[in-house]
C-alpha positions in Angstrom: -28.0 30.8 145.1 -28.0 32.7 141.5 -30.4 32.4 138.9 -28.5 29.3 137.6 -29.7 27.8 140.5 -33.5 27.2 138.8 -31.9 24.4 136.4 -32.0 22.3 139.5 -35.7 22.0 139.1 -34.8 20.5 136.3 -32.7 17.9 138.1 -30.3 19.5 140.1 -32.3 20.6 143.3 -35.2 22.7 144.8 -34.8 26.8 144.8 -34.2 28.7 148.3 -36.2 31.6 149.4 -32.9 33.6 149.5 -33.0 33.7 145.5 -36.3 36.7 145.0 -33.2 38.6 143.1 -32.9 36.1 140.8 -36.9 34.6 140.1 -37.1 34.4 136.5 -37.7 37.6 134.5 -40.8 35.7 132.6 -42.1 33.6 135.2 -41.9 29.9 135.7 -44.4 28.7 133.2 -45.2 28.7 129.5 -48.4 30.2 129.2 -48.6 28.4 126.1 -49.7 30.6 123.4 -51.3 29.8 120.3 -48.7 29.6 117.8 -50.0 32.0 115.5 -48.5 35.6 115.6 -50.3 38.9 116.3 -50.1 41.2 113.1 -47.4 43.6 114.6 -45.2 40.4 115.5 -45.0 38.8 112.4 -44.8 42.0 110.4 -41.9 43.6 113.0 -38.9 44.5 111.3 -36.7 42.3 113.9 -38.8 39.2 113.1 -38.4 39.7 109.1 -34.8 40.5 109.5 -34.0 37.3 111.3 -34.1 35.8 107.9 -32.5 38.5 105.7 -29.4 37.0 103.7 -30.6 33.3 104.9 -31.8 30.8 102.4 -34.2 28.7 105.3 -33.4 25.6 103.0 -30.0 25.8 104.3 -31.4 26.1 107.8 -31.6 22.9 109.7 -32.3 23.1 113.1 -29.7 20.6 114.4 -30.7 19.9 118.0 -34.6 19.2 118.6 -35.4 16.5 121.0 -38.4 14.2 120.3 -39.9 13.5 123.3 -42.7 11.6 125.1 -44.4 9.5 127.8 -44.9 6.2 125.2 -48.6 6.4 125.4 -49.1 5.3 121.4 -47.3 3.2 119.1 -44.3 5.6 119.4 -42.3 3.5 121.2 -41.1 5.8 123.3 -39.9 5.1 126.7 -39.5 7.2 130.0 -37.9 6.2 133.6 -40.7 5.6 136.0 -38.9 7.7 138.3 -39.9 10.2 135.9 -43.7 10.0 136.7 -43.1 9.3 140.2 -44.0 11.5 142.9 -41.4 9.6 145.3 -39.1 11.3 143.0 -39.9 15.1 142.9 -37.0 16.1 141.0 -37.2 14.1 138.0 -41.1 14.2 138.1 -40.9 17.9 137.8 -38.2 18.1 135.3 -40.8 16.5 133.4 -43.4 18.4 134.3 -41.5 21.5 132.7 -40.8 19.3 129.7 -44.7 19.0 128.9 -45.6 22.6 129.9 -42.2 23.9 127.6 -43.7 22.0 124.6 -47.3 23.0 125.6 -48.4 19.3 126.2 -51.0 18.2 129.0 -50.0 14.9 130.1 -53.5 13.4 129.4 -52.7 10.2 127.8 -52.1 12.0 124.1 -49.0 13.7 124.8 -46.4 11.4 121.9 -48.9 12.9 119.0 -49.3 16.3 120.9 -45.7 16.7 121.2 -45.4 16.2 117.2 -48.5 18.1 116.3 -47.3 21.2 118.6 -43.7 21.0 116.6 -45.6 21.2 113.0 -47.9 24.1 114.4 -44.3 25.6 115.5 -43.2 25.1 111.9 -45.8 27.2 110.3 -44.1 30.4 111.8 -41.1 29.7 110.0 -40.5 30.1 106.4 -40.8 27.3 104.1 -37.7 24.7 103.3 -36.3 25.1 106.8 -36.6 22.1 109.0 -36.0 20.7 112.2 -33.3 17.5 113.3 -35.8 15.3 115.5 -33.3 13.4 118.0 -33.4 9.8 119.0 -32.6 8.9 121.8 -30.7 5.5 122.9 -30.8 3.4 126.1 -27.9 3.2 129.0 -25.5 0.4 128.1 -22.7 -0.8 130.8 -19.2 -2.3 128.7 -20.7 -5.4 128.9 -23.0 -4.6 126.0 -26.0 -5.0 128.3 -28.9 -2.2 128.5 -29.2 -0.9 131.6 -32.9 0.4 131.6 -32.1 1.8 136.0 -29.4 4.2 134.6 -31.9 5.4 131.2 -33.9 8.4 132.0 -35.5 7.7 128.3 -35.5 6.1 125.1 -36.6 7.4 122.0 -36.3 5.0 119.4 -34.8 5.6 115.9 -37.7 3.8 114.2 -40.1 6.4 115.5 -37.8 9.6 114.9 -37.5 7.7 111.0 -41.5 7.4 110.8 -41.9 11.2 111.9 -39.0 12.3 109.3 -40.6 10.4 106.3 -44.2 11.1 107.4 -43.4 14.8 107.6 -40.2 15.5 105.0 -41.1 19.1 104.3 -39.9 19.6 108.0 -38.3 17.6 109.7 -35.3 15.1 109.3 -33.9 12.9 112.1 -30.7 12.0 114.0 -29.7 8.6 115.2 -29.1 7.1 118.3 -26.6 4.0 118.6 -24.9 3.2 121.8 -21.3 2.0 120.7 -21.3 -0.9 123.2 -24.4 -2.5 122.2 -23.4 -5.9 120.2 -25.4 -5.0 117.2 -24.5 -1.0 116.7 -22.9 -1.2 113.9 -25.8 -3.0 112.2 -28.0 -0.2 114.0 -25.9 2.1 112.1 -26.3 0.7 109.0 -30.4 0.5 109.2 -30.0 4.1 110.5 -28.1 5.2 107.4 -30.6 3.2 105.1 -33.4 5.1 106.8 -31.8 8.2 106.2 -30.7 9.8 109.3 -28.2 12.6 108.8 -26.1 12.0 112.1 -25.6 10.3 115.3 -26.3 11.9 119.0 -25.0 11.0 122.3 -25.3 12.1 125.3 -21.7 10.4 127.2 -22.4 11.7 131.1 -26.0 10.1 130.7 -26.0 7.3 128.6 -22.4 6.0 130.1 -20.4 5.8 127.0 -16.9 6.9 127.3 -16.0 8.3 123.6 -12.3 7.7 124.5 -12.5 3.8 125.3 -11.5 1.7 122.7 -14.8 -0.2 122.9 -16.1 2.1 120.3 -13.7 1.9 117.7 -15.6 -0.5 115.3 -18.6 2.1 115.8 -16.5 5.1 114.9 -15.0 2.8 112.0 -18.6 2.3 110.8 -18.6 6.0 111.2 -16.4 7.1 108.7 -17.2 4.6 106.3 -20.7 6.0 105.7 -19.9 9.8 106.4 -22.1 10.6 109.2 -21.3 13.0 111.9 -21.5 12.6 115.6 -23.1 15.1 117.5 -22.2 14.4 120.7 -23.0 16.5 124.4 -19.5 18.0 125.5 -19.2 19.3 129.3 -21.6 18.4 132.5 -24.9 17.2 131.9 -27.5 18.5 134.1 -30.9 18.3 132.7 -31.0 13.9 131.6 -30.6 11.6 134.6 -28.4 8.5 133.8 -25.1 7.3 134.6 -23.7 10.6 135.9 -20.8 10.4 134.2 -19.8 13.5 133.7 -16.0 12.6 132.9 -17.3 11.1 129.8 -18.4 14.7 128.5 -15.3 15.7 128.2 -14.3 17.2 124.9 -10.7 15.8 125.1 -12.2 13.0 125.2 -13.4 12.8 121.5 -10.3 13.0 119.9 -10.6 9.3 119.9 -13.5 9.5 117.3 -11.2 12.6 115.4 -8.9 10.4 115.1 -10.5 7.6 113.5 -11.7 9.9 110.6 -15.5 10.7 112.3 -16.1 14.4 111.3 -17.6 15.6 115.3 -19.9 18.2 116.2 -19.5 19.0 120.1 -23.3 20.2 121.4 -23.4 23.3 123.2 -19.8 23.7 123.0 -18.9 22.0 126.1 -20.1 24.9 127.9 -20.4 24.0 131.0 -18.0 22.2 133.9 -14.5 21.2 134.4 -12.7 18.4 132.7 -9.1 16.8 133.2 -6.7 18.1 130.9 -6.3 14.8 129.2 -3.7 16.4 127.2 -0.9 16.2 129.8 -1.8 12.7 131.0 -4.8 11.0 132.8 -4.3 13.0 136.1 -3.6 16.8 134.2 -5.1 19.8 136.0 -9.0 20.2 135.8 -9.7 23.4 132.8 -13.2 24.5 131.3 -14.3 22.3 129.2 -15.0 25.2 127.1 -11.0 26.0 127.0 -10.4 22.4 126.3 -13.0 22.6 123.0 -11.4 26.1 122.2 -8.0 24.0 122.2 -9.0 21.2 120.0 -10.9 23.9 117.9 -7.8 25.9 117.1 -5.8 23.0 116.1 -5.4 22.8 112.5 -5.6 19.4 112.0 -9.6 19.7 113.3 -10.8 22.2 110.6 -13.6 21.0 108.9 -13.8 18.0 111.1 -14.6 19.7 114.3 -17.6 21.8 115.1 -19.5 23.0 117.9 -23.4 23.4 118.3 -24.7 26.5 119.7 -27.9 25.3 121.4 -28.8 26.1 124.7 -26.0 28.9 124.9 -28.1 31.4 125.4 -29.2 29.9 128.6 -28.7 31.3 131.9 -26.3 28.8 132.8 -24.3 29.0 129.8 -24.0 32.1 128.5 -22.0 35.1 129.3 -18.2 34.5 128.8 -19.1 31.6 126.6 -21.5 33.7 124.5 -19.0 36.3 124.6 -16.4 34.0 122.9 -18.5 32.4 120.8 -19.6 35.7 118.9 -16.1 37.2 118.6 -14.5 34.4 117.5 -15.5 34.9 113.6 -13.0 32.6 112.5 -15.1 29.9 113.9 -18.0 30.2 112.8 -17.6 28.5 109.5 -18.0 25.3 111.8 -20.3 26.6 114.3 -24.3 25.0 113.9 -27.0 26.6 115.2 -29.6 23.9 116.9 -32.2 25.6 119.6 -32.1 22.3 122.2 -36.1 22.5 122.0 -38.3 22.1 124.3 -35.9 23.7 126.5 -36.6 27.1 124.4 -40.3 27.0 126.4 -38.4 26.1 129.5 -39.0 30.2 131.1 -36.6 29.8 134.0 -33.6 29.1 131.9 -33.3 32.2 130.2 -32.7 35.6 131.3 -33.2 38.3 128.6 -32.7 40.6 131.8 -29.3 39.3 132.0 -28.0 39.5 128.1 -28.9 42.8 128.3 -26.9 44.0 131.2 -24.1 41.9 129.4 -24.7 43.9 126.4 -25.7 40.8 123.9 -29.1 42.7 123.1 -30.6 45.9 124.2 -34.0 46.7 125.8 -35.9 47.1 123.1 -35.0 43.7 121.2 -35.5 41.9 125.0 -39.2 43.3 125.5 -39.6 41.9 121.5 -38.5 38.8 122.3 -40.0 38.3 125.4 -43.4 39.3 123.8 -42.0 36.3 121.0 -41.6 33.5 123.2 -44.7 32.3 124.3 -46.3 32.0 121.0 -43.2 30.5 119.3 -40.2 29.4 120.9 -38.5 27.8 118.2 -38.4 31.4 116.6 -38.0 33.4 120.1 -34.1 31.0 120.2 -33.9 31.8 116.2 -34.6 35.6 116.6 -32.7 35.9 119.7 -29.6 34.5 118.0 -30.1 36.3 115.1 -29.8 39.7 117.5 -27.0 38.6 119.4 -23.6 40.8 119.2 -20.7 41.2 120.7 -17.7 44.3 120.4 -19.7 44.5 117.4 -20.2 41.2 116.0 -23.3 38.7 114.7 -23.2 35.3 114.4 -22.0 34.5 110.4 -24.7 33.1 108.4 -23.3 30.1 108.2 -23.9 29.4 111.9 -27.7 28.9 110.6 -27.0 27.6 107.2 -26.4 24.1 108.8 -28.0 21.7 106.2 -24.2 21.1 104.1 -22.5 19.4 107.4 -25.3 16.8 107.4 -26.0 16.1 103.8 -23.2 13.7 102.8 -22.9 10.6 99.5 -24.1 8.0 101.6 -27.3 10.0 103.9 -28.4 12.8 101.1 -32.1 11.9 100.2 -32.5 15.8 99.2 
């Protein structure tokens, strides 16, 4: 079993004894910090430069999940299974949750979870912010919300209230399932509340982007501006409908076509998908070649992009990574998000590995590693910052993501 292998404690499975080669380089858990850098840390050259040619008021950190247990006014809701100890996997996949955002699950954690983020924020320079994501229920075609196949909810209203309670850092992203009978309405009082964009999550919350069931979503879509960042390729780390057809790329050209401008989270980099392109039962390809096809088509550019959150991860990164650096030409319409908590999450990354695949050297992986447990939104920013490949950086308009979500209709700036 490889390294990968430790995202099953995060819903996948337990880890063998066979796998000593691959225990994480950093240990299982967060020591938790506090988020206040030593002297030669915030003053190292590698730190400072992570910001050189940026303006951070361009810098929105697209992909930051608001999470909870719902144990205040937040609304928030979690599976039970998810605090159950007949259900070791998803009880510890929240367990590493908490300890990644450096939570104690003492009755406090909704307000610890938010207070944690704005200490985060203080390490990073002034006018940059995070994208809080809401997160919607399971609905089956019927329109009905299936709460069994929902491994959370975290509802828009809360997202708005942290957004406006805390504007110099954060904003927010909706969350509509299409099928519901009122989503366009949802929409609407999303838009009015100033959300910047729409997430899904397809293999988990068991919408299929293709089915004509959410045309008059995508219609209300277009009409307001408002881009759909949606998960592409296999889900492992949410338990829901286990769809994972549904996060097929391919499978957005539906919402392309109706005029939604799409950003594709994590750049579908992970699993297989039918090549919908040659017919319903086409050979199985990455889903990463399948994005990397709709992303060369010309018809997509400046309507299609791809976040790069969580592909630095063990179980992303690699060819992916490689691709994603040397492909310049893309990253016009690449977005940078850092998939937080998961930064905290110490199994899933292996600075080890990206230096023996050359992304980093030794040096910037014992400054980084040093990084991390004080800050992880900055130990993802940094790390991306040194990433390279035959010679080549991420553009700065991977980081400078704040002109795909400002449009007419959501722009409150």
């Amino acid at each position: 079993m490889k390294r990968r292998a430790f995202l099953g404690l995060l819903g996948v499975g337990a880890v063998s004894a066979a796998c000593v080669r691959w225990w994480p380089d950093e240990g299982l858990w967060n020591p938790c910090l506090a988020p206040v850098l030593p002297p030669h840390l915030a003053a190292h050259p590698w730190v400072l430069d992570a910001w050189a040619g940026l303006d951070p008021a361009r810098c929105w950190d697209s992909h930051v999940h608001l999470i909870g247990v719902g144990d205040n006014a937040s609304g928030v809701w979690v599976n039970p299974a998810m605090r159950s100890v007949w259900h070791p996997v998803q009880s510890t996949q929240l367990r590493f949750y908490l300890n990644a955002s450096c939570v104690a699950d003492n009755g406090d954690v909704d307000a610890a979870y938010v207070a944690r983020l704005r200490q985060l924020c203080e390490g990073l320079p002034a006018g940059m912010k995070l994208m809080l994501l809401a997160f919607d229920y399971h609905y089956n075609e019927a329109g009905e919300r299936v709460e069994a196949l929902s491994a959370f909810h975290a509802p828009n209203d809360y997202a708005a209230a942290m957004a406006a309670a805390f504007p110099a850092r954060f904003e927010w992203i909706a969350s509509v399932h299409p099928y519901r009978a009122d989503c366009v309405e949802a929409l609407d009082e999303a838009v009015r509340r100033g959300a910047r964009a729409v997430k899904w999550l397809p293999p988990a919350m068991g919408m299929d982007p293709a089915s004509p069931l959410c045309d008059r979503f995508y219609a209300a879509m277009a009409r307001h501006d408002l881009p759909l960042l949606s998960h592409g390729g296999d889900e492992l780390a949410v338990h829901g409908a286990d769809a994972q057809d549904f996060g097929n790329p391919l499978r957005l050209r539906r919402a392309l076509e109706k005029g939604v401008r799409v950003i594709v989270a994590h750049c579908a980099s992970m699993g297989e998908g039918v090549d919908l392109d040659r017919g319903a039962d086409g050979p199985r390809r990455e889903n990463f070649a399948l994005f990397a096809r709709m992303m060369d088509e010309p018809a997509y550019r400046g309507r299609l992009f791809g976040d790069i959150s969580a592909i630095t991860q063990i179980n992303r990164a690699g060819p992916y990574l490689h691709t994603l650096l040397r492909r310049d030409d893309w990253h016009a319409r690449l977005l940078n998000g850092s998939d937080y908590p998961l930064p905290g999450v110490m199994p899933l990354f292996s600075l080890r590995a990206l230096v023996q695949d050359g992304f980093i050297d030794g040096d910037e992986a014992a400054l980084l590693s040093e990084l991390r447990p004080y800050n992880p939104l900055l130990f993802d920013w940094v790390l991306k910052r040194r990433l390279k490949a035959e010679g080549r950086r991420f553009a700065p308009a991977v980081f400078e993501t704040r002109r795909v979500f400002q449009t007419a209709a959501s722009s409150n700036a």
